[in-house]
LUMBA-571895 format. One line per 3 residues: number of its first residue (from 1); their letters; for each residue x, y, z of C-alpha. Coordinates in steps of 0.2 Angstrom, whole numbers, always signed. Each point is the difference from the previous one (the first is absolute). Example, Ala and Ser with C-alpha at 12.3 -4.5 7.8 and 13.67 -1.06 7.14 Angstrom:
! residues 2
1	AS	+62:-22:+39 | +6:+17:-3
END
This chain:
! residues 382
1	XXX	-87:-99:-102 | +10:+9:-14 | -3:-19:-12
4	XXX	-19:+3:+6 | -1:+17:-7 | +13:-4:-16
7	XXX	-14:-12:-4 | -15:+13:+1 | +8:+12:-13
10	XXX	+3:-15:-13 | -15:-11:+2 | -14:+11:-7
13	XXX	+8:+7:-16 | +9:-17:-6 | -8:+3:-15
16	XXX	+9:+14:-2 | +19:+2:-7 | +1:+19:+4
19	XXX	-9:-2:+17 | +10:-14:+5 | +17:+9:-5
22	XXX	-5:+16:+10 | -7:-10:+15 | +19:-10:-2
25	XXX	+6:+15:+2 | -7:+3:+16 | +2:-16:+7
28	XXX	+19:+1:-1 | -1:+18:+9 | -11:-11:+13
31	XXX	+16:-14:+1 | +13:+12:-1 | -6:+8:+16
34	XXX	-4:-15:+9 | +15:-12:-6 | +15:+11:-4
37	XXX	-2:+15:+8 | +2:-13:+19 | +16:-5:-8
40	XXX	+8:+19:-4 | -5:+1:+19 | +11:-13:+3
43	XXX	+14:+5:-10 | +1:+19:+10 | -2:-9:+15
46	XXX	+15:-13:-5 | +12:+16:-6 | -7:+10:+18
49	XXX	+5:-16:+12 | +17:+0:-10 | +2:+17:+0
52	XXX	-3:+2:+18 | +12:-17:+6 | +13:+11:-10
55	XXX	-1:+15:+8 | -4:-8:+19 | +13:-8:+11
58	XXX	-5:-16:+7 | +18:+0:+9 | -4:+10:+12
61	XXX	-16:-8:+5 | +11:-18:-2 | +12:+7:+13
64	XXX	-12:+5:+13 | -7:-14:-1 | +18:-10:+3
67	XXX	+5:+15:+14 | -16:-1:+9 | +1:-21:+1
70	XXX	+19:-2:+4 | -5:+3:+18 | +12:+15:+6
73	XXX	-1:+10:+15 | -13:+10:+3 | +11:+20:-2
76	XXX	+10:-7:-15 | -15:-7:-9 | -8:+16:+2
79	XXX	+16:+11:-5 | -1:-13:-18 | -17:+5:-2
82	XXX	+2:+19:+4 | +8:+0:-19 | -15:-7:-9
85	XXX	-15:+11:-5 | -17:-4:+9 | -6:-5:-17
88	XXX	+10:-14:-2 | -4:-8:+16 | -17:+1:-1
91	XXX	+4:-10:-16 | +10:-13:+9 | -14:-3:+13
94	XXX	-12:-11:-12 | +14:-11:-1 | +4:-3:+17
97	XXX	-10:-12:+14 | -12:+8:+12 | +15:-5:+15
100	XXX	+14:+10:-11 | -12:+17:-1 | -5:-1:+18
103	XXX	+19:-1:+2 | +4:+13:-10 | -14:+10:+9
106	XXX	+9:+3:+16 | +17:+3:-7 | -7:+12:-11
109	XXX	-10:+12:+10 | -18:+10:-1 | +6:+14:-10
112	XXX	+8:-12:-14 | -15:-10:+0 | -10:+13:-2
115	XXX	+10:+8:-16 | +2:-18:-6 | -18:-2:+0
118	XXX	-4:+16:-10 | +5:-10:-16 | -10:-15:+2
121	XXX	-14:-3:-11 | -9:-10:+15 | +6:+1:+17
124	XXX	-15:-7:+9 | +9:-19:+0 | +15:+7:+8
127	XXX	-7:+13:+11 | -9:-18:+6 | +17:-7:+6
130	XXX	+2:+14:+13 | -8:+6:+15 | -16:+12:+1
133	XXX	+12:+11:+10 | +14:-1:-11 | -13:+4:-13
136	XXX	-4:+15:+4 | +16:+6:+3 | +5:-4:-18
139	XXX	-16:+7:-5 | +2:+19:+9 | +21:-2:-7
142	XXX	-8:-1:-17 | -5:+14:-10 | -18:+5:+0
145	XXX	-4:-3:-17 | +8:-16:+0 | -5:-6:+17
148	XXX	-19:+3:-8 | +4:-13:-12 | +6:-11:+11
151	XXX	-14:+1:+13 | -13:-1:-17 | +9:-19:-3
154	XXX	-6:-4:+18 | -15:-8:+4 | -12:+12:+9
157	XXX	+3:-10:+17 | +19:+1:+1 | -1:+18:-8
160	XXX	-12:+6:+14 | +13:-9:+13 | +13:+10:-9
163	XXX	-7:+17:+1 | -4:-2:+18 | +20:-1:+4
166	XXX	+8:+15:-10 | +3:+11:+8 | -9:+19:+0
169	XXX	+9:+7:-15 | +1:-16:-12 | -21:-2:+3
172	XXX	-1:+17:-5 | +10:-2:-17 | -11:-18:-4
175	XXX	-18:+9:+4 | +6:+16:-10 | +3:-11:-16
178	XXX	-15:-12:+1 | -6:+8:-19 | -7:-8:-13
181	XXX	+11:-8:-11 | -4:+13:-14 | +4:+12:+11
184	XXX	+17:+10:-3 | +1:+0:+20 | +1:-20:+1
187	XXX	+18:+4:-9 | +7:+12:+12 | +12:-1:+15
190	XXX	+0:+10:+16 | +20:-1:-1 | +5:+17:-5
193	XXX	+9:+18:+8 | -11:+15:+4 | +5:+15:+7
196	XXX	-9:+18:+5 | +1:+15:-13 | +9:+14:+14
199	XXX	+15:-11:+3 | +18:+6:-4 | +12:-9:-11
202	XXX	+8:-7:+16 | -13:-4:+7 | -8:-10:-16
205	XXX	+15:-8:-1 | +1:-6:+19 | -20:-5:-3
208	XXX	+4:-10:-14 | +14:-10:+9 | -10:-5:+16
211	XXX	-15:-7:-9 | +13:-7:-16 | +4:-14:+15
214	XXX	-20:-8:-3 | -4:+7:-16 | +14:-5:-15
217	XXX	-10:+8:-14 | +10:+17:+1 | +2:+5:-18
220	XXX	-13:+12:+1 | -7:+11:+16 | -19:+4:+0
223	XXX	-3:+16:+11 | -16:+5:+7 | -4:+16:+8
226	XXX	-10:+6:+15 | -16:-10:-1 | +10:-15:-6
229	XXX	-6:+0:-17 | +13:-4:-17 | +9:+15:-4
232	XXX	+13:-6:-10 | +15:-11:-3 | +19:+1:+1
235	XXX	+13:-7:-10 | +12:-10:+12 | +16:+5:-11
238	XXX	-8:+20:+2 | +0:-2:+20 | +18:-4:+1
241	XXX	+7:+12:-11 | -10:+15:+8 | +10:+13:+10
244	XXX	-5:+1:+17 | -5:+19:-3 | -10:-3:-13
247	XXX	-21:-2:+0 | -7:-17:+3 | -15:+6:-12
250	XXX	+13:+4:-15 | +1:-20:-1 | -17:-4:+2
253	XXX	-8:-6:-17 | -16:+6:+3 | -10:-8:-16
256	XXX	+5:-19:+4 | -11:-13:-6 | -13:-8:+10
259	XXX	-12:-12:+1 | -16:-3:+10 | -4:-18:+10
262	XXX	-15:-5:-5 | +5:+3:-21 | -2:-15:-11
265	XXX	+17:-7:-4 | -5:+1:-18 | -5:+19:+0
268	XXX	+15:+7:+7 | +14:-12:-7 | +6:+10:-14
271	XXX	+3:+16:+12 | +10:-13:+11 | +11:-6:-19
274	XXX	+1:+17:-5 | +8:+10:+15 | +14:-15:+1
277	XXX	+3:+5:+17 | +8:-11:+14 | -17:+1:+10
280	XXX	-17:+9:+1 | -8:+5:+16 | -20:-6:+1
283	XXX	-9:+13:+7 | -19:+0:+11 | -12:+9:-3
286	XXX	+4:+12:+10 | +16:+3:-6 | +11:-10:+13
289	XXX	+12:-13:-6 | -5:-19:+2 | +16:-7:-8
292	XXX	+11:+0:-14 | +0:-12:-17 | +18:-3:-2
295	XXX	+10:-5:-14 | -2:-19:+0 | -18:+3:+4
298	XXX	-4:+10:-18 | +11:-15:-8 | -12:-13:+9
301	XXX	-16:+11:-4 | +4:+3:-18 | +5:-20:-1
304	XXX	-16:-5:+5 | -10:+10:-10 | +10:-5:-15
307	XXX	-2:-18:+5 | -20:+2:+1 | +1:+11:-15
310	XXX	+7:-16:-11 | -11:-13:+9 | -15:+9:-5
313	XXX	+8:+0:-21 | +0:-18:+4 | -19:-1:+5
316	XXX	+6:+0:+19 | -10:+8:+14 | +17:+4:+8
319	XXX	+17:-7:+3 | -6:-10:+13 | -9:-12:-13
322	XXX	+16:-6:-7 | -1:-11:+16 | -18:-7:+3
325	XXX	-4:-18:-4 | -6:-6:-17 | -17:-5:+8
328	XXX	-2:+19:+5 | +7:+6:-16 | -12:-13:-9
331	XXX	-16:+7:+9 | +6:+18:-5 | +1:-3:-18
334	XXX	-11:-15:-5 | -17:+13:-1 | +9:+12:-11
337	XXX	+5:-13:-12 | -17:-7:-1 | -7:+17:-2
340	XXX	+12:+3:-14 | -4:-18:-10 | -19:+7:+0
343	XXX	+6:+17:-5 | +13:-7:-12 | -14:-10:-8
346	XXX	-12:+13:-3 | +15:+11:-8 | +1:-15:-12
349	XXX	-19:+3:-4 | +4:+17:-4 | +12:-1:-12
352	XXX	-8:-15:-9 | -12:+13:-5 | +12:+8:-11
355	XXX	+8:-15:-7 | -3:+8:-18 | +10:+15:+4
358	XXX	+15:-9:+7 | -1:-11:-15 | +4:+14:-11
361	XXX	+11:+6:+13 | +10:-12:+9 | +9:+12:+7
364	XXX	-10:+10:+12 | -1:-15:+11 | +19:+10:+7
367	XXX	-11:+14:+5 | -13:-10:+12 | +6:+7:+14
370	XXX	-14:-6:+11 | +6:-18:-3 | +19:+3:+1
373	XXX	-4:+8:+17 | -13:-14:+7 | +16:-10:-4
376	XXX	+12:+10:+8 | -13:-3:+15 | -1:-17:+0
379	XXX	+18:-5:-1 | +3:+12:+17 | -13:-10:+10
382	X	+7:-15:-5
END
């Protein structure tokens, strides 16, 4: 496609030694962006792959892998694995045999499963090689936010079958985060410590320890006040250091940031960058809290908007297009280029009309702007 439009910026001014210079000009900003600029791609990529087997340890995935197959018994397999993090098993579990997971499965148990799961890309193949029942437990032991994901991977049939078995509190975390994916509230969790406005410090911090056994996000305490709407935010650190005689609303910051459900990721991202704080509460309309968006959520979020933010400089749709087949990508971009080989000839016409001028001055053909930038076109489709 880029030789086909090279060829309709030379052709008609062969005659021409000035035309044909400026039109060469062109043609190399055409070449450069379809033939080099894929090969700087390949050099990041190259120094990001090294970069990143550098900093990783394979090891440790290498020695679950050796653990999990040297066929131990069941407590003092489980007391090896207890000194790994969940991340790294879910690494190992692409490399081992659908007999050697489902193994691993019962020794491991339905909360470790569940926290395993959180850091895999796709868990839908794995959540295959267990129970419906065992499912659902693993589903309502994850958090909200990330049992969404998981269920999203699922195929409607096996997701509906899955829904029907949680249990009451888990269903209500899944149907209160079925949001758009644009939506800020898609991104929260349901895992968070709330308590009342007119509690002591005593009795803050004996609140906070009995619900601390199901929620471990405890850096920072949302309060809400009589009609259970948001009215502020504690620091964790503030909570433990308070006398017992002083006032619970001394602590209470009462400006903390906020976000609504139904925002668009995009709108409210920066507020969520520039506020830095461990998480953010996501608030209804009517001023209740829905969830929180952690720290590793705003990592996550800010992530993906970067990464579609760079796919779209690259002519991308989204990040998502990295992925699709060269037929598809084919289909997307062939029109364009058409459209630009008839638009790149008729740009041609133009300038052939001032083929005098450029002869006197070769050197305006730098300035051609609308050329350098119907090349700068072309090489991104292609």
């Amino acid at each position: 496609a880029a030789f086909l439009v090279v060829v309709s910026f030379i052709t008609p001014y062969q005659k021409s030694p000035y035309i044909t210079a400026g039109n060469l000009l062109v043609c190399f900003g055409i070449l450069k962006r379809c033939f080099f600029a894929p090969f700087c791609g390949l050099h990041r990529d190259l120094e990001a792959a090294m970069t990143e087997r550098m900093m990783k340890r394979p090891e440790y995935v290498d020695e679950l892998i050796r653990i999990i197959r040297s066929n131990l018994p069941k407590e003092e397999l489980l007391d090896k694995l207890s000194d790994y993090h969940d991340n790294d098993i879910a690494e190992a579990l692409d490399s081992l045999t659908a007999s050697e997971r489902k193994r691993l499965y019962s020794v491991l148990g339905v909360q470790r499963i569940a926290q395993i799961f959180a850091y895999l890309d796709d868990a839908e193949p794995y959540f295959k090689e267990i129970s419906l029942e065992n499912a659902a437990k693993v589903v309502s032991e994850m958090d909200s936010d990330d049992a969404v994901d998981a269920l999203e991977d699922m195929d409607d049939r096996t997701k509906h079958q899955i829904v029907n078995m949680l249990d009451q509190d888990a269903v209500k975390d899944v149907n209160l985060l079925s949001y758009e994916d644009v939506e800020i509230g898609s991104c929260m969790t349901t895992n968070f410590i709330v308590i009342h406005n007119n509690l002591t410090i005593r009795q803050a911090m004996r609140e906070l320890v009995n619900q601390a056994g199901e929620n471990d996000n405890i850096s920072t305490i949302y309060v809400i006040d009589d009609e259970e709407k948001f009215y502020g935010a504690i620091e964790l650190q503030k909570l433990i250091v308070a006398r017992e005689h002083e006032d619970l609303e001394d602590i209470i910051s009462r400006s903390y940031p906020y976000v609504l459900d139904h925002e668009k990721i995009s709108d409210c991202i920066e507020k969520i960058k520039d506020y830095a704080e461990d998480s953010i509460p996501v608030l209804l309309e009517d001023g209740t809290i829905a969830g929180i968006i952690t720290a590793q959520d705003i990592v996550e979020v800010v992530d993906d908007e970067m990464g579609d933010d760079y796919a779209k400089l690259g002519g991308l749709t989204a990040e998502e297009d990295l992925e699709e087949k060269t037929t598809e990508s084919v289909k997307k971009r062939l029109p364009w280029l058409i459209i630009l080989l008839f638009l790149g000839m008729g740009v041609s016409t133009v300038v052939g009309m001032f083929e005098s001028v450029v002869a006197v001055l070769p050197i305006v053909m730098c300035f051609q702007s609308l050329i350098l930038d119907m090349a700068g076109n072309v090489g991104t489709q292609s």
